[in-house]
C-alpha positions as CSV (number, residue, x, y, z in Angstrom):
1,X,111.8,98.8,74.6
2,X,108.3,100.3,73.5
3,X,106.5,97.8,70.3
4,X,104.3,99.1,68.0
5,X,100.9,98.9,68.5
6,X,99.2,96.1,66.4
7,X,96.3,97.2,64.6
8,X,93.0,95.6,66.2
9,X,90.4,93.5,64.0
10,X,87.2,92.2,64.8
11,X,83.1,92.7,63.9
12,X,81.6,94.7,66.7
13,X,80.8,97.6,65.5
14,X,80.3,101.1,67.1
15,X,81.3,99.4,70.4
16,X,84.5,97.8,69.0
17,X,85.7,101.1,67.6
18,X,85.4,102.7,70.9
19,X,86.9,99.9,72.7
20,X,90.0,100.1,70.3
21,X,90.3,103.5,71.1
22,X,90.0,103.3,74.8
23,X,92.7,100.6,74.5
24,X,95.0,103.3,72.9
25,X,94.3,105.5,76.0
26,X,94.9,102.2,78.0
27,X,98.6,102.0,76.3
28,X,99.4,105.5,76.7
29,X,98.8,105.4,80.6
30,X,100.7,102.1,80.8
31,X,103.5,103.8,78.5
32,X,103.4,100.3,76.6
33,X,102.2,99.3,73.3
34,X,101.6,95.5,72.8
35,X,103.4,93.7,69.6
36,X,100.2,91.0,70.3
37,X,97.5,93.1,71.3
38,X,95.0,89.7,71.9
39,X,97.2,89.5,74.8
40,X,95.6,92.5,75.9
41,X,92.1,91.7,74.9
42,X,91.9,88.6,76.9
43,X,93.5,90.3,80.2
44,X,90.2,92.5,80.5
45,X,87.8,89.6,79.5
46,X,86.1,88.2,82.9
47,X,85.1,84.8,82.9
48,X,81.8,85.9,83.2
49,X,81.9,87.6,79.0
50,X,83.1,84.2,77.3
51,X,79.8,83.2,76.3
52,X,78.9,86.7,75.0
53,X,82.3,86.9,72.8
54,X,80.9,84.3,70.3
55,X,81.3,87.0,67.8
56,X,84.9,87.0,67.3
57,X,87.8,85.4,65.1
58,X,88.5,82.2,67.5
59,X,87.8,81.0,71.1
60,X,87.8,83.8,73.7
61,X,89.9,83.6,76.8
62,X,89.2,85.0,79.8
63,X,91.7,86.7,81.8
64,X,92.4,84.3,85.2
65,X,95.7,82.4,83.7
66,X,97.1,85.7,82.7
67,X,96.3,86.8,86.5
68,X,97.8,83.9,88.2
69,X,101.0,84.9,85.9
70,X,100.5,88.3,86.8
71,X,100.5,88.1,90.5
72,X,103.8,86.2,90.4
73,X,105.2,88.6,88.2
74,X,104.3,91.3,90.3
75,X,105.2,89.9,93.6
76,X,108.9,89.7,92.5
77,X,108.8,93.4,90.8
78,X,107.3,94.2,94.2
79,X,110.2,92.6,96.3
80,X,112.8,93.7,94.3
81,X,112.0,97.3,94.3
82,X,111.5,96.8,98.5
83,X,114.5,95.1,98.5
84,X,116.3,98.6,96.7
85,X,114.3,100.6,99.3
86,X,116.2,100.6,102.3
87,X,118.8,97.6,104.0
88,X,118.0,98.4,107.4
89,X,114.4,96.2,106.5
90,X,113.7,93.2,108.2
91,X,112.0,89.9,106.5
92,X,109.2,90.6,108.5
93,X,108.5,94.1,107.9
94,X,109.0,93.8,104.0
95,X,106.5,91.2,103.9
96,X,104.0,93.1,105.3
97,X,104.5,96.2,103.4
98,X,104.4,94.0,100.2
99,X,101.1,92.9,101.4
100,X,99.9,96.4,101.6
101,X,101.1,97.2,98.0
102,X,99.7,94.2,96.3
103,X,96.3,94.3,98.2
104,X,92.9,94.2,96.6
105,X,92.0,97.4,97.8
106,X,95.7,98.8,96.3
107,X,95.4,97.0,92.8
108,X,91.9,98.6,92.3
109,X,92.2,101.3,93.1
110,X,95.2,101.4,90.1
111,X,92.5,99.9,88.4
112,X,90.3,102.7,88.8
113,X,93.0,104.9,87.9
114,X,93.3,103.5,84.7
115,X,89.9,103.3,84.1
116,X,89.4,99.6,83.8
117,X,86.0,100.2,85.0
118,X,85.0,101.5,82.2
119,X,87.2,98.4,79.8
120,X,86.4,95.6,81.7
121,X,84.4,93.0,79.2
122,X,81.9,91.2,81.9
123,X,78.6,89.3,81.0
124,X,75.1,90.8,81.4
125,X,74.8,89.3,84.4
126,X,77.8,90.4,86.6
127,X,77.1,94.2,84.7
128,X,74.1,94.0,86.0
129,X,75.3,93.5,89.6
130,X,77.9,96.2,89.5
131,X,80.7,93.8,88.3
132,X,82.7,96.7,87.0
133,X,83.1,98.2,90.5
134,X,83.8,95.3,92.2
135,X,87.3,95.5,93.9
136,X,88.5,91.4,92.8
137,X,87.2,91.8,89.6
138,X,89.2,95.3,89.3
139,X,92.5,93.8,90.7
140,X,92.4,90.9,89.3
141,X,92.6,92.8,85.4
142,X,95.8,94.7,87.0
143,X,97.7,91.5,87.5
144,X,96.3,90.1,84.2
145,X,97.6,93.3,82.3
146,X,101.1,92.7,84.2
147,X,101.4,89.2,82.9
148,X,100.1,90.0,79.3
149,X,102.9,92.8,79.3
150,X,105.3,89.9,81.2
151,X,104.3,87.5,78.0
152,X,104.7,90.3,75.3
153,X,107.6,92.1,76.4
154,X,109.3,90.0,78.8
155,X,110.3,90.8,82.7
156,X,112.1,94.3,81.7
157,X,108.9,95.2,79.7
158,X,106.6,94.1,83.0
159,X,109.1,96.0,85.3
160,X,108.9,99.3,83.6
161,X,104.8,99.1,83.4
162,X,104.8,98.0,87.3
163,X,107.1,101.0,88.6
164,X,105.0,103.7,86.3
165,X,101.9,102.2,88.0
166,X,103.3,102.5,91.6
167,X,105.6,105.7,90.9
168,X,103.6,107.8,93.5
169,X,102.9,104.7,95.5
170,X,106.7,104.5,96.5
171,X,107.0,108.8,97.4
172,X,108.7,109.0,100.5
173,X,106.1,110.1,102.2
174,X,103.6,107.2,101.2
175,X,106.7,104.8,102.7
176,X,107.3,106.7,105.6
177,X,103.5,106.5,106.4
178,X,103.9,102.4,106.3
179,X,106.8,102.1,108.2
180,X,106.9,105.0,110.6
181,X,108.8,103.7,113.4
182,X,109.1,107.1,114.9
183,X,105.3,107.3,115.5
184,X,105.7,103.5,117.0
185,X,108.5,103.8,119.2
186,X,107.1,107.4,120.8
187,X,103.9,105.5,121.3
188,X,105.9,102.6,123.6
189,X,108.1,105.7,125.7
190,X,104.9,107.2,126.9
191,X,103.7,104.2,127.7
192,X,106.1,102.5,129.7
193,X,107.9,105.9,130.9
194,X,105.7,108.6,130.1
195,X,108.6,110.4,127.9
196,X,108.9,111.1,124.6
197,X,112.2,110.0,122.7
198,X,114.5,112.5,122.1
199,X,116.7,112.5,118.4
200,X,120.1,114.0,117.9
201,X,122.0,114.6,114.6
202,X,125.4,113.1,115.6
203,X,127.6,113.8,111.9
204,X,126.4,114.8,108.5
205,X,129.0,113.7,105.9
206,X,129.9,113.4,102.5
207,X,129.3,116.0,99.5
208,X,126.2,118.4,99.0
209,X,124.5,116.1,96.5
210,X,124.8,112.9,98.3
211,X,125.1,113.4,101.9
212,X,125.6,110.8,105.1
213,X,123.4,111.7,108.5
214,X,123.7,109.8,111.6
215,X,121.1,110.4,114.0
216,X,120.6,108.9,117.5
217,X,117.5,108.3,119.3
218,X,117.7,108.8,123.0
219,X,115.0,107.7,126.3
220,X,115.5,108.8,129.9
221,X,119.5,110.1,128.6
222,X,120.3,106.6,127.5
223,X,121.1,105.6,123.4
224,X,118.8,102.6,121.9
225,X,119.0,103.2,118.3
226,X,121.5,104.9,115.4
227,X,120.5,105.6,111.8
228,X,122.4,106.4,109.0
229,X,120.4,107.3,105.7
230,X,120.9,110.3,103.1
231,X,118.8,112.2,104.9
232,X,117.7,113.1,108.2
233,X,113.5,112.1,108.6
234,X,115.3,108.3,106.8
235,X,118.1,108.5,109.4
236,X,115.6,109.0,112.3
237,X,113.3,106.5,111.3
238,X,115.9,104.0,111.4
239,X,117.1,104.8,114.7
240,X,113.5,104.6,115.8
241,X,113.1,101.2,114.1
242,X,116.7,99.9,116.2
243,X,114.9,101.9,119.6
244,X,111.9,100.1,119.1
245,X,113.1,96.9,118.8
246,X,115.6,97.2,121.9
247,X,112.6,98.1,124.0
248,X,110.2,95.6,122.6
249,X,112.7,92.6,123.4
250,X,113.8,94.3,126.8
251,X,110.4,94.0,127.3
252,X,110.0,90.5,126.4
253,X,112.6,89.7,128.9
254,X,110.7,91.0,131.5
255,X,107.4,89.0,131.4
């Protein structure tokens, strides 16, 4: 459930009046409004700013406990939604695409989306060297953000704010381009028997708005991999994934 957004107090002047509203902006993209909005404040305070932040109510906090919290939280949102994905993934090939989605590169550049460039509270000198553009400094706001909105709201709250922030991130087509086992397994037929694989649609079941395929990948006339999925570019790349792996321990075997 969405708070109400706490009113925000402090003596900075121009600059803390257009801070307050970029925060609003901030909230809106994030589809969250923090109850404690100090939670907030300190996840875009580098460590680098807590000398210049003299001026406010209180000690300021900079924002690396709230991104060790973060990146925990994150990780399990992460897994869980992989996890939802598809059953046909292996340990080892959910690992590595939760690498790719919790990257430095991948976090700043949902960084940039959200314009924490421009929000980021850094000291003169790391301003001064481009601080705002730097890729750790950028991701490691978006993890502190999660675990502010983790602290504030709770896991639900956190869960809500992650999936908004990798909605497009999780389109098919991003996945399929991670995990495209068809582009893998094609590469492996031409080389070891310069063929291509060939796919069949074996049944297509169930009712118009939730259908079954089954497709089956084929090499030289023999079957190495079946897929069943709801449709027929998921079914196919899970047939590819069971060819490719048949192949790949077959040739194991024969080193």
């Amino acid at each position: 459930m969405r708070r109400e957004t706490s009113s925000l107090n402090g003596d900075g002047g121009e600059y803390l009046s257009s801070f307050e509203l970029s925060l609003d902006t901030l909230c809106s993209e994030l589809d969250y409004s923090f109850s404690d909005v100090s939670l907030l404040w300190e996840a875009l305070t580098h460590s680098s700013a807590l000398k210049e932040l003299s001026w406010q109510v209180g000690v300021p906090t900079c924002n690396e406990r709230l991104e060790f919290l973060g990146d925990a939280v994150l990780d399990l949102i992460i897994s869980t939604r992989i996890m939802e994905l598809e059953e046909s993934y292996r340990e080892g090939d959910m690992s590595k695409l939760r690498a790719s989605l919790v990257c430095e590169p991948q976090l700043s550049q949902i960084a940039r989306n959200l314009s924490l460039n421009e929000l980021i509270r850094l000291g003169k000198g790391e301003r001064h060297s481009d601080g705002a553009d730097k890729d750790s400094i950028l991701a490691d706001a978006v993890e502190a953000i999660i675990g502010a909105v983790y602290l504030d709201g709770g896991f639900g709250s956190a869960q809500q704010v992650v999936n908004r922030l990798y909605n497009d991130i999780f389109s098919e087509d991003y996945m399929g381009a991670i995990t495209d086992y068809k582009s893998k397994l094609q590469e492996l037929t031409q080389e070891r028997f310069a063929k291509l694989p060939d796919y069949e649609l074996i049944t297509q079941d169930g009712p118009a708005h939730n259908p079954l395929f089954e497709v089956a990948v084929s090499v030289n006339g023999g079957k190495i991999g079946v897929g069943k999925a709801s449709s027929k570019k998921r079914a196919s790349q899970i047939a590819a994934q069971q060819g490719l792996e048949i192949l790949q321990s077959l040739q194991g075997k024969m080193l």
